[in-house]
PDB file of N, CA, C and O in Angstrom:
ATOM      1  N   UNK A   1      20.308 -85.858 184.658  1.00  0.00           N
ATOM      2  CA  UNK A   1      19.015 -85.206 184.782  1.00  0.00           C
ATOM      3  C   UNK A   1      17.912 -86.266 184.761  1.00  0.00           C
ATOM      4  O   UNK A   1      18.111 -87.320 184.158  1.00  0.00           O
ATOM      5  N   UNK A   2      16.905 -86.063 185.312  1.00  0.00           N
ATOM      6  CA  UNK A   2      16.035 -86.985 185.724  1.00  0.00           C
ATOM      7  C   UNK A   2      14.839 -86.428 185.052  1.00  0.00           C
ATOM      8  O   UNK A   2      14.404 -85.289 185.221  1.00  0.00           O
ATOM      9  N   UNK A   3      14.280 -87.467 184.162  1.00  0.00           N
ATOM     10  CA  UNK A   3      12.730 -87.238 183.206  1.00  0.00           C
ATOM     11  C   UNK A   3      12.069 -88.663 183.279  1.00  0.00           C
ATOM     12  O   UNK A   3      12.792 -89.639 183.474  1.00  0.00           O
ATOM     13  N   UNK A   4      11.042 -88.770 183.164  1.00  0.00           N
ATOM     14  CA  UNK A   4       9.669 -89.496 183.242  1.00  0.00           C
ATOM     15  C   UNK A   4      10.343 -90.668 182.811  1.00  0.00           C
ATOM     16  O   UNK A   4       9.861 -91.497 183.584  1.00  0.00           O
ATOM     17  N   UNK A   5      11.206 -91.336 182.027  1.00  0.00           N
ATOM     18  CA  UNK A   5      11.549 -92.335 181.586  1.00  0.00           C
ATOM     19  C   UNK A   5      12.751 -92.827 182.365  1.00  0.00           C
ATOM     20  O   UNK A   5      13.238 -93.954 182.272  1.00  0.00           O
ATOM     21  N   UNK A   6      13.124 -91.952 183.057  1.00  0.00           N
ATOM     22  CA  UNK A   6      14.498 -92.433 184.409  1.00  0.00           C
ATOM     23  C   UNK A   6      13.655 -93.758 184.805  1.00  0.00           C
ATOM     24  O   UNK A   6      12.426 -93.699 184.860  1.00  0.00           O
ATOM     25  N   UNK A   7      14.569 -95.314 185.159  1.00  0.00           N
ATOM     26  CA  UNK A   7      13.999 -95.779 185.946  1.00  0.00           C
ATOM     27  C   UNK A   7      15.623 -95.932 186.927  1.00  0.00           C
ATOM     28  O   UNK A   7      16.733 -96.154 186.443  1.00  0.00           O
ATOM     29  N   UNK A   8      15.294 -95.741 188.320  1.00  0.00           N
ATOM     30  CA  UNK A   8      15.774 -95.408 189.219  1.00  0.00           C
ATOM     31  C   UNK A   8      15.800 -96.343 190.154  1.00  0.00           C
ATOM     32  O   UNK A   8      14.715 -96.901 190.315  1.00  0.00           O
ATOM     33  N   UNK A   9      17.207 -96.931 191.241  1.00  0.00           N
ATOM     34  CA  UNK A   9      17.190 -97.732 192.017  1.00  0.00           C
ATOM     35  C   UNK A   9      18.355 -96.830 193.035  1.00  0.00           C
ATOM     36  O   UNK A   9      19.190 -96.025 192.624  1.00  0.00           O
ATOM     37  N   UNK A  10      18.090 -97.282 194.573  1.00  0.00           N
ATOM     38  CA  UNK A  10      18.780 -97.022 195.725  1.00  0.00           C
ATOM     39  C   UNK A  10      20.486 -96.775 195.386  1.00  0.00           C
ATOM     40  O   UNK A  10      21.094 -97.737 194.914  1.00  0.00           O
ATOM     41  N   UNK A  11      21.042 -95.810 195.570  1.00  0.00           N
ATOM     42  CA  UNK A  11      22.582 -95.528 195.477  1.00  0.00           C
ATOM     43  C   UNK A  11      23.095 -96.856 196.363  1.00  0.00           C
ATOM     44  O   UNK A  11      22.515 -97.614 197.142  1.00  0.00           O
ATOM     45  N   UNK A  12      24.289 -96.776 195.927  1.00  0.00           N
ATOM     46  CA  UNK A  12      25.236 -98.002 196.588  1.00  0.00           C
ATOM     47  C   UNK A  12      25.350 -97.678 197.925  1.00  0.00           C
ATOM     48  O   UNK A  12      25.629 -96.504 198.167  1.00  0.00           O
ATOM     49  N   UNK A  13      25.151 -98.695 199.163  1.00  0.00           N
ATOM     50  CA  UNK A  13      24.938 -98.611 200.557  1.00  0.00           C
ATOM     51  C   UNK A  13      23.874 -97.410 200.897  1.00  0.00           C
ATOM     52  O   UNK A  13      23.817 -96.617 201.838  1.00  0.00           O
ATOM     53  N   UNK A  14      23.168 -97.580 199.901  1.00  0.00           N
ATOM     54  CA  UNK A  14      21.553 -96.701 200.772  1.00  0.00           C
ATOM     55  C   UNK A  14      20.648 -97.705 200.895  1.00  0.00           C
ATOM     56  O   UNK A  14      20.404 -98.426 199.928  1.00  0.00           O
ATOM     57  N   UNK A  15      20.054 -97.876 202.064  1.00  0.00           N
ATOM     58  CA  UNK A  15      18.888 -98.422 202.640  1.00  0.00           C
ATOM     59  C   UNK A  15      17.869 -97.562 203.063  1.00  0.00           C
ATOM     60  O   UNK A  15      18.132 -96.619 203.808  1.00  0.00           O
ATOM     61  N   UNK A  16      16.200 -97.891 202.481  1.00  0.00           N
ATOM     62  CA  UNK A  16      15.102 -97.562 203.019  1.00  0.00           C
ATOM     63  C   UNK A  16      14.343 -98.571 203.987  1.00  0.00           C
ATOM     64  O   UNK A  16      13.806 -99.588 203.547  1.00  0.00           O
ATOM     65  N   UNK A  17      14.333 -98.235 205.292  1.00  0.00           N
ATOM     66  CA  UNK A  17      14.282 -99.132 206.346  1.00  0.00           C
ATOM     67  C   UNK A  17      12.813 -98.617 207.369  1.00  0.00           C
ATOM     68  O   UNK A  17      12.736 -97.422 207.655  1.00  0.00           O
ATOM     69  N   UNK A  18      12.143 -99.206 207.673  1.00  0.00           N
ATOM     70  CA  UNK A  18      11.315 -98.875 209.177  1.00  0.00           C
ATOM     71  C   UNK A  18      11.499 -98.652 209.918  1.00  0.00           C
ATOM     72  O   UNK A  18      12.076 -99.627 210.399  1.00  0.00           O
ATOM     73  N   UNK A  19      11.442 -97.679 210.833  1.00  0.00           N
ATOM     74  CA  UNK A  19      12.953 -97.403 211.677  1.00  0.00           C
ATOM     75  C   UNK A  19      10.869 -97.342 213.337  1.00  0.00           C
ATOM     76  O   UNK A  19      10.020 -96.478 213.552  1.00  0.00           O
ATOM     77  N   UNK A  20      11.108 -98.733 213.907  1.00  0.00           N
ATOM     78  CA  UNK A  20       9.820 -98.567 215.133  1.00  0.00           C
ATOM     79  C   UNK A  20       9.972 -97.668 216.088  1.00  0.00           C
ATOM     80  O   UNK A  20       9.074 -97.283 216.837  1.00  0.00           O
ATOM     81  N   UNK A  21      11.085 -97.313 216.094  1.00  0.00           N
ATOM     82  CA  UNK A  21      10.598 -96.030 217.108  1.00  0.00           C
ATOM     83  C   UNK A  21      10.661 -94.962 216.666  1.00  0.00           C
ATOM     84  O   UNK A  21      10.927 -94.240 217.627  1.00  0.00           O
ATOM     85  N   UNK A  22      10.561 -94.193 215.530  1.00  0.00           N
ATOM     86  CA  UNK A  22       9.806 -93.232 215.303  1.00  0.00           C
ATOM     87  C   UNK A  22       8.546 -93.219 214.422  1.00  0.00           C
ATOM     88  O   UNK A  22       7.773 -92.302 214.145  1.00  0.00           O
ATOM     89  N   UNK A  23       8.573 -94.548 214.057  1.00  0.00           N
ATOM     90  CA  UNK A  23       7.278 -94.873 213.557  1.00  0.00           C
ATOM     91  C   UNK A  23       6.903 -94.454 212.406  1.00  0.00           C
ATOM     92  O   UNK A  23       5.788 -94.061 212.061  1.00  0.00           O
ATOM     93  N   UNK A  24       8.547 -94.611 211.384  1.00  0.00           N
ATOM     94  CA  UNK A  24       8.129 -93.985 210.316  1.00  0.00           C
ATOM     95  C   UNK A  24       9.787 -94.813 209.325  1.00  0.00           C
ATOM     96  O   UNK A  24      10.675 -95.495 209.837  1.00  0.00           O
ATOM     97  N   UNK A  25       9.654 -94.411 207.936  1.00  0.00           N
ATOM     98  CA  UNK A  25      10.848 -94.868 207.126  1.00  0.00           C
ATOM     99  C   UNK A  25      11.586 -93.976 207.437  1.00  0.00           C
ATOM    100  O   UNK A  25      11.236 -92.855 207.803  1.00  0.00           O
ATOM    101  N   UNK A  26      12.787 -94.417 207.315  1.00  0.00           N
ATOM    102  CA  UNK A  26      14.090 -93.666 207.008  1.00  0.00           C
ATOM    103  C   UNK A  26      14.908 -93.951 205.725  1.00  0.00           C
ATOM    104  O   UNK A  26      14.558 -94.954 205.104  1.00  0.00           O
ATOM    105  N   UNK A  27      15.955 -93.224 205.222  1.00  0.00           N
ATOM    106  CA  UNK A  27      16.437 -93.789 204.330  1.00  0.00           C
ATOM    107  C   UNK A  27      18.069 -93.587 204.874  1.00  0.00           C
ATOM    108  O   UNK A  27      18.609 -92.481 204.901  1.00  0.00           O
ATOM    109  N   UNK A  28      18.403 -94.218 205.086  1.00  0.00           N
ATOM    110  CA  UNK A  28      20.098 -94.768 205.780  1.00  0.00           C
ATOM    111  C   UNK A  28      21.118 -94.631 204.349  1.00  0.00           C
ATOM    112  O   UNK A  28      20.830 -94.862 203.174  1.00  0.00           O
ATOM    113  N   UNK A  29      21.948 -94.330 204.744  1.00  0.00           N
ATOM    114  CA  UNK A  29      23.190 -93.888 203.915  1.00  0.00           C
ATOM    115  C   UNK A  29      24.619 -93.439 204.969  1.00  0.00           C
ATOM    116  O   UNK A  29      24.477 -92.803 206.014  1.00  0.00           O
ATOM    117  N   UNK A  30      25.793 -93.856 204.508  1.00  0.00           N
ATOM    118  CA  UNK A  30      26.878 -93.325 205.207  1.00  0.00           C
ATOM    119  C   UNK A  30      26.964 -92.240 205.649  1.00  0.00           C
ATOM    120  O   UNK A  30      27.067 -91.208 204.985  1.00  0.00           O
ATOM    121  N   UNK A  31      26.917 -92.388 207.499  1.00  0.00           N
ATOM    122  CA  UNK A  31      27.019 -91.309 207.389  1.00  0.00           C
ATOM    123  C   UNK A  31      25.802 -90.083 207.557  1.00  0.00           C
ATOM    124  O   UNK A  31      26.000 -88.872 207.659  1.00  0.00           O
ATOM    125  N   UNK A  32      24.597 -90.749 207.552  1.00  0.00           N
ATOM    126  CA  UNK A  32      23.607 -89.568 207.129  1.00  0.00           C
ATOM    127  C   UNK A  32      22.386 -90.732 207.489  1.00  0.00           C
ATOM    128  O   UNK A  32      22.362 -91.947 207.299  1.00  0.00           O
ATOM    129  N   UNK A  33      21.384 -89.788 208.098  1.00  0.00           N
ATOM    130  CA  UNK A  33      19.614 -90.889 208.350  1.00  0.00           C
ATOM    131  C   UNK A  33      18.939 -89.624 207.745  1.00  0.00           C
ATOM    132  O   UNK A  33      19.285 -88.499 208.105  1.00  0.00           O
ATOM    133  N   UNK A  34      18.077 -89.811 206.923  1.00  0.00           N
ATOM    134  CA  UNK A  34      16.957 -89.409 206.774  1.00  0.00           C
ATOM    135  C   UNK A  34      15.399 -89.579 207.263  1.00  0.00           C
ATOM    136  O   UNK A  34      15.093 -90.758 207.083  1.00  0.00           O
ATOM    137  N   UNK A  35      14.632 -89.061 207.647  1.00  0.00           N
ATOM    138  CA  UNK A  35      13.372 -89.363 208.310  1.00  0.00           C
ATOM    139  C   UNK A  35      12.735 -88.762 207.081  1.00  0.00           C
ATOM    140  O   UNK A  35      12.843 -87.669 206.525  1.00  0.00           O
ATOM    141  N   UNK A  36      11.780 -90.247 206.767  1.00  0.00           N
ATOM    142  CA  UNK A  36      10.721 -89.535 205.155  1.00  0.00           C
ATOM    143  C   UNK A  36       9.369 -89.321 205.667  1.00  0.00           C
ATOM    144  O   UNK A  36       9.172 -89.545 206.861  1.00  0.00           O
ATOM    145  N   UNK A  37       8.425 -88.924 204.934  1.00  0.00           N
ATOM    146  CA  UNK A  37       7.061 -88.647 205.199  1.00  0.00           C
ATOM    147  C   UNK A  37       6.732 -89.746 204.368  1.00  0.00           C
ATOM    148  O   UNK A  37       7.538 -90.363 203.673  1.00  0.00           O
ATOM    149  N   UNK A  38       5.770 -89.921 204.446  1.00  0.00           N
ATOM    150  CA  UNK A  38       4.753 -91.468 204.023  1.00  0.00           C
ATOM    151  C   UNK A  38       5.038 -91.503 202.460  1.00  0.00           C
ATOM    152  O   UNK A  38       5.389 -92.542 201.899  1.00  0.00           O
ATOM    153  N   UNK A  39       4.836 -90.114 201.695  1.00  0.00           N
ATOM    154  CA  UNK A  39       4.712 -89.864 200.565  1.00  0.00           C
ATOM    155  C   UNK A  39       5.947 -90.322 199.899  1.00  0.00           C
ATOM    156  O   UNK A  39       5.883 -91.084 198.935  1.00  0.00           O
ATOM    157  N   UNK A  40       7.382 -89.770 200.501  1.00  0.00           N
ATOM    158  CA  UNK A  40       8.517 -89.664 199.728  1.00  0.00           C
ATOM    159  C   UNK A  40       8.925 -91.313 200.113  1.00  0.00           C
ATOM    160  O   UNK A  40       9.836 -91.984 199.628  1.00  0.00           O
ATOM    161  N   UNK A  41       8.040 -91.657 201.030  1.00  0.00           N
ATOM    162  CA  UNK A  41       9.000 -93.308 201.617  1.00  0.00           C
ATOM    163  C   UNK A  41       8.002 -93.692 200.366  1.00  0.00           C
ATOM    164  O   UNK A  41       8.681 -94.167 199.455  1.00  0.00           O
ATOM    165  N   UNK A  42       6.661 -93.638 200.049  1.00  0.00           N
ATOM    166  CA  UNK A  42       6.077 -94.611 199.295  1.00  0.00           C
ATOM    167  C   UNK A  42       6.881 -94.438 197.542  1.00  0.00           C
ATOM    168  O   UNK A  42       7.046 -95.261 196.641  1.00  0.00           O
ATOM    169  N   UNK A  43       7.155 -93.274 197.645  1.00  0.00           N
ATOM    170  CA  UNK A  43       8.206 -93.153 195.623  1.00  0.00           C
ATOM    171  C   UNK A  43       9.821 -93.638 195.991  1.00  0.00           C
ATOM    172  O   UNK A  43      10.620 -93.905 195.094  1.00  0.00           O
ATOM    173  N   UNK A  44      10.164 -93.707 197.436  1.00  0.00           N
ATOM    174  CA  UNK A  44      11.589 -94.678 197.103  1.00  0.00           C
ATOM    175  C   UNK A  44      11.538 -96.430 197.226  1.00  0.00           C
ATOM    176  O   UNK A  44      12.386 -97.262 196.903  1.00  0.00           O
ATOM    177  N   UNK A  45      10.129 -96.600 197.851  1.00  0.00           N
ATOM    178  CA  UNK A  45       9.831 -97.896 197.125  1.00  0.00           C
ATOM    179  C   UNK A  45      10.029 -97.958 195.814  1.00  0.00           C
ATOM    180  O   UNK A  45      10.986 -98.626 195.424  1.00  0.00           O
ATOM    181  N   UNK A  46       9.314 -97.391 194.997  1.00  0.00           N
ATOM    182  CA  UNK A  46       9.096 -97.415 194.019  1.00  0.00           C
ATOM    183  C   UNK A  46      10.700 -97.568 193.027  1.00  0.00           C
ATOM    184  O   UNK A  46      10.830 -98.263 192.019  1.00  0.00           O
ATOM    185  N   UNK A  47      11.622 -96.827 193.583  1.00  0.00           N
ATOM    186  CA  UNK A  47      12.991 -97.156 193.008  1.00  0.00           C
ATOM    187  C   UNK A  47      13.501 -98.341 193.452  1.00  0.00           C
ATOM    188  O   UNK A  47      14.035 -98.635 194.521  1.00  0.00           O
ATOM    189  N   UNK A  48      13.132 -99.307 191.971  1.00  0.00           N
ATOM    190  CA  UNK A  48      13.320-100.795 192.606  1.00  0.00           C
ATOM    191  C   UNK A  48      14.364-101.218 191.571  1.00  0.00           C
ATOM    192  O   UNK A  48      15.001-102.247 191.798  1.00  0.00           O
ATOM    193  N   UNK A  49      14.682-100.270 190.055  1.00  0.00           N
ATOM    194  CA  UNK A  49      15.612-100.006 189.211  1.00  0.00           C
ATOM    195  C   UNK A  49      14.526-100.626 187.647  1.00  0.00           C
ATOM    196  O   UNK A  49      14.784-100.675 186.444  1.00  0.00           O
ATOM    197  N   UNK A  50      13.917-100.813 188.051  1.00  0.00           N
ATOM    198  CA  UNK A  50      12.245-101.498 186.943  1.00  0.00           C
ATOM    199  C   UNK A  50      11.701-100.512 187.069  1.00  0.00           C
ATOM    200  O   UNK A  50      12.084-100.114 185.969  1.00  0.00           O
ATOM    201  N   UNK A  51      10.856 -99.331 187.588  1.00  0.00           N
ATOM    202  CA  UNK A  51       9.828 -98.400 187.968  1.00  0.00           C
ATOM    203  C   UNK A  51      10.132 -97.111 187.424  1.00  0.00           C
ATOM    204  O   UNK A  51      10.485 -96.380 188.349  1.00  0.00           O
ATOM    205  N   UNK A  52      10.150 -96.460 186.223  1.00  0.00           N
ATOM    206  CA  UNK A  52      10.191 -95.351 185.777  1.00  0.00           C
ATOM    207  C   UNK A  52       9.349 -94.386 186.182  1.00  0.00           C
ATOM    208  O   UNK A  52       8.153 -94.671 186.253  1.00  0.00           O
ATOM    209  N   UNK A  53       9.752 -93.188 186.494  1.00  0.00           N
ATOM    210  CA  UNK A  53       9.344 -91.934 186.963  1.00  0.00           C
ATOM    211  C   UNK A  53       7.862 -91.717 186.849  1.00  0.00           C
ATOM    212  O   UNK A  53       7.099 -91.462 187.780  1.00  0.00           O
ATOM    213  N   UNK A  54       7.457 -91.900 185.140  1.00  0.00           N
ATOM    214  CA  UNK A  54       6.434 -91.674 184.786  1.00  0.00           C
ATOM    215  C   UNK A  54       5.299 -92.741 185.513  1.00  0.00           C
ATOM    216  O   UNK A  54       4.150 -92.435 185.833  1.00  0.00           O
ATOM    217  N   UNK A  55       5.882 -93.934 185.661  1.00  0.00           N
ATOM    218  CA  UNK A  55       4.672 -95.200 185.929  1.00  0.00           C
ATOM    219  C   UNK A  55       5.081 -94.511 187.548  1.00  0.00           C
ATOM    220  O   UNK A  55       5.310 -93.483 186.912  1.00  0.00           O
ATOM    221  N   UNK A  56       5.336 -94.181 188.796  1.00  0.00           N
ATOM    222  CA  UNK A  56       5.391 -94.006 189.567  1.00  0.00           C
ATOM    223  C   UNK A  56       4.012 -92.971 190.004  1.00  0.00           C
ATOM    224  O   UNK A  56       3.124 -93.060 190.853  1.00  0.00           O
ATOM    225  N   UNK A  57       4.464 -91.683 188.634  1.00  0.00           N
ATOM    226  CA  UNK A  57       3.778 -90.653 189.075  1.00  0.00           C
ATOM    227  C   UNK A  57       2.359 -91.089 188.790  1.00  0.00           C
ATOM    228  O   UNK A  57       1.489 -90.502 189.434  1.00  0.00           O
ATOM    229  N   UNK A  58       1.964 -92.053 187.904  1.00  0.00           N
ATOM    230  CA  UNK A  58       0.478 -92.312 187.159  1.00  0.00           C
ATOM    231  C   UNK A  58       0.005 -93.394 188.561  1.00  0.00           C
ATOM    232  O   UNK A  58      -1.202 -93.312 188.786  1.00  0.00           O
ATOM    233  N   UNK A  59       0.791 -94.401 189.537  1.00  0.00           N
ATOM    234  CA  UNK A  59       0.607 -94.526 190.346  1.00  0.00           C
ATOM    235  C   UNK A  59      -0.048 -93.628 191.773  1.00  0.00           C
ATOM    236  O   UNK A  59      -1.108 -93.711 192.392  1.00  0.00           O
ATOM    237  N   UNK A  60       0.874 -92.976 191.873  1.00  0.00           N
ATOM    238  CA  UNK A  60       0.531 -91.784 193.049  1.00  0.00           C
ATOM    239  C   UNK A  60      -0.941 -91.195 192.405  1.00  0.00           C
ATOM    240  O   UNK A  60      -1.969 -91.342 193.065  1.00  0.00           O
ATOM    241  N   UNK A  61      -0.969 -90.601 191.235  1.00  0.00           N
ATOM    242  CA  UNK A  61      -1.632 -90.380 190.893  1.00  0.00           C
ATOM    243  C   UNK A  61      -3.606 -90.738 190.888  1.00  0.00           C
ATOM    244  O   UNK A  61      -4.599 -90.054 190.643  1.00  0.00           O
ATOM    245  N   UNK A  62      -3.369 -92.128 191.291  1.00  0.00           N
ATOM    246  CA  UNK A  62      -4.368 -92.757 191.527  1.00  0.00           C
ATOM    247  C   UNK A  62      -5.092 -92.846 192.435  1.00  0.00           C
ATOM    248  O   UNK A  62      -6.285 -92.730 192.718  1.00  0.00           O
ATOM    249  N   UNK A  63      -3.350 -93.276 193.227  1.00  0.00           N
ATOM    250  CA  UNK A  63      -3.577 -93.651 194.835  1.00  0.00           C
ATOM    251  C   UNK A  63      -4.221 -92.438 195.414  1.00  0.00           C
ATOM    252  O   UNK A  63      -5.292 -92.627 195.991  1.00  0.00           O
ATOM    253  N   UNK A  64      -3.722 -91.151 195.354  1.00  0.00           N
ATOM    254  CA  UNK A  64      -4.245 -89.928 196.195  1.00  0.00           C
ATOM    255  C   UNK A  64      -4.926 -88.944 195.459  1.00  0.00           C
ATOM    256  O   UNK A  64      -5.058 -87.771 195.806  1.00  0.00           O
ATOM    257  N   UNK A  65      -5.441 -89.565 194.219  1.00  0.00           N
ATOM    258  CA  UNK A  65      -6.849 -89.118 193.641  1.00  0.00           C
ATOM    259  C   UNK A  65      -6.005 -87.155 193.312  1.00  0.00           C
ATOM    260  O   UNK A  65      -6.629 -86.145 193.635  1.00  0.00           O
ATOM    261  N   UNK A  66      -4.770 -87.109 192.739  1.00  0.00           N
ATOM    262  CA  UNK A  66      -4.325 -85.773 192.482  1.00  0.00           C
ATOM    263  C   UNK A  66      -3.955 -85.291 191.249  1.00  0.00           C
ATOM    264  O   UNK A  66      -4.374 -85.848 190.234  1.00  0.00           O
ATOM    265  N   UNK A  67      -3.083 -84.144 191.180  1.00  0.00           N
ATOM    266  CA  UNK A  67      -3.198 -84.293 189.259  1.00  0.00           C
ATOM    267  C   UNK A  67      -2.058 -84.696 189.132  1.00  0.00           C
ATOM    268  O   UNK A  67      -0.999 -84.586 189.749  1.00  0.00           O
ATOM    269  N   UNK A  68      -2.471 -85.258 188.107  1.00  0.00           N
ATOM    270  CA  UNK A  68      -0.914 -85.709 187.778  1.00  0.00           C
ATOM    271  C   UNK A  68       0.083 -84.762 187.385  1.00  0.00           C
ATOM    272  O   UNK A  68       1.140 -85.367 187.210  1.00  0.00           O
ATOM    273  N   UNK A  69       0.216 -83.371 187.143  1.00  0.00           N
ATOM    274  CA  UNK A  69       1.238 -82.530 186.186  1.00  0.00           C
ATOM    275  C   UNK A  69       1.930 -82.150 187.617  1.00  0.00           C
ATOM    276  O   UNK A  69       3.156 -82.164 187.735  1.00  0.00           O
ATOM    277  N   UNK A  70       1.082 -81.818 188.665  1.00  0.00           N
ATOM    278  CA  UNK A  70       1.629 -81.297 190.405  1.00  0.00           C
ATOM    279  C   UNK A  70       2.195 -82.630 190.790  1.00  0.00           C
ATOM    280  O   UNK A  70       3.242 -82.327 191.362  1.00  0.00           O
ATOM    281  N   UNK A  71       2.104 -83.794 190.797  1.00  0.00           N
ATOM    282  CA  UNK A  71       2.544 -84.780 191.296  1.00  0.00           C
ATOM    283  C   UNK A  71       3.873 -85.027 190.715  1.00  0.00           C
ATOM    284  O   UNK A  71       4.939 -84.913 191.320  1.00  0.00           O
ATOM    285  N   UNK A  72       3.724 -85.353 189.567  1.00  0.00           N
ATOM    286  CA  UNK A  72       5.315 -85.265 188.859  1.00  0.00           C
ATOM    287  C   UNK A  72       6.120 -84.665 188.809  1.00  0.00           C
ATOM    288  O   UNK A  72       7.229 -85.063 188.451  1.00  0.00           O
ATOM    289  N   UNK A  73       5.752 -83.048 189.278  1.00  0.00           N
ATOM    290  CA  UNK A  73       7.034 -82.066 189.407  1.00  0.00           C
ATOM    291  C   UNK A  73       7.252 -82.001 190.959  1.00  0.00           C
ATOM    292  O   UNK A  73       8.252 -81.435 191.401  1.00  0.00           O
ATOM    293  N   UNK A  74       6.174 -82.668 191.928  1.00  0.00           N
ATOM    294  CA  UNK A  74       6.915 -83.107 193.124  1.00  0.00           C
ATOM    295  C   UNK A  74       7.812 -84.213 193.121  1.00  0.00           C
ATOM    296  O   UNK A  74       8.900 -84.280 193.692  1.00  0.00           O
ATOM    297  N   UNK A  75       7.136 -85.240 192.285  1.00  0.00           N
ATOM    298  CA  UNK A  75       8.281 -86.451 192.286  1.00  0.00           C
ATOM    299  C   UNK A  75       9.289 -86.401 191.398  1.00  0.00           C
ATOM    300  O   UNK A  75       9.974 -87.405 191.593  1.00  0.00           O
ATOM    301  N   UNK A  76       9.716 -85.785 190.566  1.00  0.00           N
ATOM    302  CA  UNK A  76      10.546 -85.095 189.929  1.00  0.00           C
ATOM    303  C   UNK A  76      11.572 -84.020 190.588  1.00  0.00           C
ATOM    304  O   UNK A  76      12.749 -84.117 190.241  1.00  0.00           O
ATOM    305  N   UNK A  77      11.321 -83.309 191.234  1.00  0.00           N
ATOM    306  CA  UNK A  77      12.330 -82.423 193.024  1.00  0.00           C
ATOM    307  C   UNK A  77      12.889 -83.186 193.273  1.00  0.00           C
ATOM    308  O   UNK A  77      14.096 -83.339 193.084  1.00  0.00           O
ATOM    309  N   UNK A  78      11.881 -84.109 193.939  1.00  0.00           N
ATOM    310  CA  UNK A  78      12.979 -84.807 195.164  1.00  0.00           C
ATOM    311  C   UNK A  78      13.663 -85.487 194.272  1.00  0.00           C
ATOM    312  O   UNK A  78      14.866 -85.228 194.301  1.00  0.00           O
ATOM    313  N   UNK A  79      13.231 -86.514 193.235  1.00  0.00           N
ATOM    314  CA  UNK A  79      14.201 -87.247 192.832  1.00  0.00           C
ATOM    315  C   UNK A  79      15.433 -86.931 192.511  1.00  0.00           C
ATOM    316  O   UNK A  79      16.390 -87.584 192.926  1.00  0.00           O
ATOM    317  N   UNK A  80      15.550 -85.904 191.743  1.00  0.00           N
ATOM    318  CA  UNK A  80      16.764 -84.929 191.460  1.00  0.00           C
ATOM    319  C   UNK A  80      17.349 -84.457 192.448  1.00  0.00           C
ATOM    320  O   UNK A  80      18.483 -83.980 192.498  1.00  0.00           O
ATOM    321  N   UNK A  81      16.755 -84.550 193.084  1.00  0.00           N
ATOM    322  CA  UNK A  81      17.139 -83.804 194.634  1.00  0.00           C
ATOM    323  C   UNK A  81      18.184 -85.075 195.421  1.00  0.00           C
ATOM    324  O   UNK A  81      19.318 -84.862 195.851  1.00  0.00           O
ATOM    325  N   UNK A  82      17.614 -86.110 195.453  1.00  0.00           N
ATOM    326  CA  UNK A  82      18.467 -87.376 196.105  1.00  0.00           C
ATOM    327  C   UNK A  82      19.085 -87.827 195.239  1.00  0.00           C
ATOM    328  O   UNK A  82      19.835 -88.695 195.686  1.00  0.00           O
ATOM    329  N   UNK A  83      19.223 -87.638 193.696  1.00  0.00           N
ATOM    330  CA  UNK A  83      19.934 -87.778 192.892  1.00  0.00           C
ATOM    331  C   UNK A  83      21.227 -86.805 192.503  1.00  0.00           C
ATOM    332  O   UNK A  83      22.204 -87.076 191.805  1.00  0.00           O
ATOM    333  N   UNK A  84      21.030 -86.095 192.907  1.00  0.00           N
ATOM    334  CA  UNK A  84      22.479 -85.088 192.913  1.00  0.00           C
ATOM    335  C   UNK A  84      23.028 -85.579 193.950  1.00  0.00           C
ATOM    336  O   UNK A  84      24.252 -85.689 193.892  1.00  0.00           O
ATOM    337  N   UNK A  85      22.330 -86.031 195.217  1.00  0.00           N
ATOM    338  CA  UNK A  85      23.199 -86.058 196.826  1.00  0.00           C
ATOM    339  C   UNK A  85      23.477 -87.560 196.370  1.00  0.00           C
ATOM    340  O   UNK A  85      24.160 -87.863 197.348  1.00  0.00           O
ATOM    341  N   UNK A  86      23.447 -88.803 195.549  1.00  0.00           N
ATOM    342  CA  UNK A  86      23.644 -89.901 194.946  1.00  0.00           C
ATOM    343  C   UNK A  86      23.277 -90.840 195.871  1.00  0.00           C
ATOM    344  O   UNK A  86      23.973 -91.754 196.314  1.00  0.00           O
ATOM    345  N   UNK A  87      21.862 -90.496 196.203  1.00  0.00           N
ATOM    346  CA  UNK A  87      21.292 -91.359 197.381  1.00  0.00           C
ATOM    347  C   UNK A  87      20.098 -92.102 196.394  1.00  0.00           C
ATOM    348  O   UNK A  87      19.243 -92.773 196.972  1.00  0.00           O
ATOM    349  N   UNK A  88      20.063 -92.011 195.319  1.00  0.00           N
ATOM    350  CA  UNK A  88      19.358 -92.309 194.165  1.00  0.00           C
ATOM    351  C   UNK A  88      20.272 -92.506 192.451  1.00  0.00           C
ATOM    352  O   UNK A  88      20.645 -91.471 191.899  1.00  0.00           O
ATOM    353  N   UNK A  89      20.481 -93.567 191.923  1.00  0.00           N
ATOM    354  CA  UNK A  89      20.889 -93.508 190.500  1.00  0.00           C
ATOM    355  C   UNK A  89      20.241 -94.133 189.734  1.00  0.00           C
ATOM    356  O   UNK A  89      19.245 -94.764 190.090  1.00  0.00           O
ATOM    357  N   UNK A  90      20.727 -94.083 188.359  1.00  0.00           N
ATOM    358  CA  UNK A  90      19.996 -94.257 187.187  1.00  0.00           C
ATOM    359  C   UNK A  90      20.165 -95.734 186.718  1.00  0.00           C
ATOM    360  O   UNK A  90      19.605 -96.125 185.694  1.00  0.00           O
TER     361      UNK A  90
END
């Protein structure tokens, strides 16, 4: 389970990559491409295996001037979310 103090790095053979012709990140895994939106590519930067949930969300937080309690239970979804599919671990 994933809480504010998770710090989180890329599952084994997942890559977050620039992918120029669609002009956007992807996140590569066996088997599987993902196409991210700006938002979810800028919090899997952030899984660098140093960057806990919480310092992520107080980041975003800044950057797009939002609240923080809505931001964290978005970045909190997905994470859990790519963390069950083990495209994300602890």
């Amino acid at each position: 389970m994933i809480d504010g103090a998770s710090v989180l790095r890329l599952g084994a053979r997942v890559r977050l990559r620039h992918d120029p012709a669609r002009g956007a990140f992807v996140l590569l895994a066996p088997e599987r491409v993902l196409l991210l939106d700006s938002i979810a590519a800028t919090i899997l930067q952030s899984c660098d295996g140093q960057t806990s949930v919480d310092t992520m969300t107080n980041k975003l937080a800044e950057t797009f001037a939002g609240e923080r309690e809505r931001i964290r239970a978005d970045v909190m979804t997905l994470l859990q979310d790519l963390a069950d599919k083990g495209l994300v671990v602890t």
